[in-house]
C-alpha positions as CSV (number, residue, x, y, z in Angstrom):
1,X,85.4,47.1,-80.1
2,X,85.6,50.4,-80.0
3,X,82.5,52.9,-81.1
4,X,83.3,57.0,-81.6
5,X,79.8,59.2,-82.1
6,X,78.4,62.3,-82.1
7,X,74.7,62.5,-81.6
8,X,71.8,65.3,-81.1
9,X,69.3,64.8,-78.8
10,X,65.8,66.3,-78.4
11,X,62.3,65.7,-76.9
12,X,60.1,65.7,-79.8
13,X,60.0,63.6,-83.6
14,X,58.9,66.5,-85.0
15,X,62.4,68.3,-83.7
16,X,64.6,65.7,-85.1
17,X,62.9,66.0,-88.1
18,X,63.5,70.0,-88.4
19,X,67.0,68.9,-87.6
20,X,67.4,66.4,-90.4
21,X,66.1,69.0,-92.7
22,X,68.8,71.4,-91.7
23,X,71.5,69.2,-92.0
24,X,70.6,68.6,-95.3
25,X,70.3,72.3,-96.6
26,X,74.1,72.5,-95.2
27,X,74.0,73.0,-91.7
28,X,76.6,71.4,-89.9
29,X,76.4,68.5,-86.9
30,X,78.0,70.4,-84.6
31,X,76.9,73.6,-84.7
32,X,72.9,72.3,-84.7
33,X,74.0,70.1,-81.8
34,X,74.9,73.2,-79.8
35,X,72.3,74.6,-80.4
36,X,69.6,72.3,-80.6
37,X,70.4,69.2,-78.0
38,X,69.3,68.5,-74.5
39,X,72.5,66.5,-74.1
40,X,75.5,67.7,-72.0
41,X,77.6,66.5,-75.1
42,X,75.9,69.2,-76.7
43,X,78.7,71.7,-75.3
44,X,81.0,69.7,-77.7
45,X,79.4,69.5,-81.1
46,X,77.3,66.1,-79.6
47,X,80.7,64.3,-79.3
48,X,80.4,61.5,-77.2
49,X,84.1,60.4,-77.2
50,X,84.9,56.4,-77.2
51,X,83.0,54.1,-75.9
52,X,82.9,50.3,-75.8
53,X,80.1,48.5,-77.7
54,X,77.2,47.0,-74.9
55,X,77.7,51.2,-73.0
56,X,74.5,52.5,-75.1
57,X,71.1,51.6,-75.0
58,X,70.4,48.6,-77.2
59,X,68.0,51.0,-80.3
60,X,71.4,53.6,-80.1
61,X,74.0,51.3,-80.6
62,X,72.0,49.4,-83.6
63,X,71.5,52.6,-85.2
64,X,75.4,53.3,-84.8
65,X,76.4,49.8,-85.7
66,X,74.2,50.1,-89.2
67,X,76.1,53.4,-90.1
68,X,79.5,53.7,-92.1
69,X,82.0,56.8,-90.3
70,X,80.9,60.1,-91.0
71,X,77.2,58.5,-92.3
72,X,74.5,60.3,-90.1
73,X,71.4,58.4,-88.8
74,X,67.8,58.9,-89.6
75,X,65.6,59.7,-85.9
76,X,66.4,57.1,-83.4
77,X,64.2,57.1,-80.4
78,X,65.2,55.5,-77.2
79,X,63.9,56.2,-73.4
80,X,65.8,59.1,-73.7
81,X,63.9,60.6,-77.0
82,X,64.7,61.3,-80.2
83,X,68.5,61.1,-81.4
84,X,70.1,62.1,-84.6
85,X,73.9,59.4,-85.0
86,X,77.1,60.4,-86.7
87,X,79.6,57.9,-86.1
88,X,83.0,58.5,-86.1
């Protein structure tokens, strides 16, 4: 099975929360992912490309799994912090 995402990526809660909030009052994905993510996808909008399912970490790929394409995620931490999910 094949997975397509974008995520954003950021240290604190508190940050993906601020993000959240912007996405809602119209922001878009991409741009708040180039500007907000610690992620080198970040360059790209967050895009991730394709990936197989079992490549993330278990709590990201539940997250993705749970989402219909173009639905974005709540916060979903992992070792890595705190990510935001659209899946493609």
């Amino acid at each position: 099975m094949k997975l397509k995402a974008k995520h954003i990526l950021v240290t604190h809660e508190y940050e993906a929360n601020d993000i959240l909030k912007k996405l809602k009052e119209g922001k878009t994905f991409e741009d708040l992912a180039r500007d907000f993510s610690l992620c080198g996808s970040a360059a790209s909008g967050g895009d991730l490309g394709e990936f197989s399912k079992g490549m993330m970490v278990p709590s990201f790929e539940k997250a993705l799994l749970a989402l219909t394409p173009n639905e974005i995620s709540g916060v979903v931490k992992t070792q890595f912090g705190f990510h935001i999910i659209k899946r493609l």
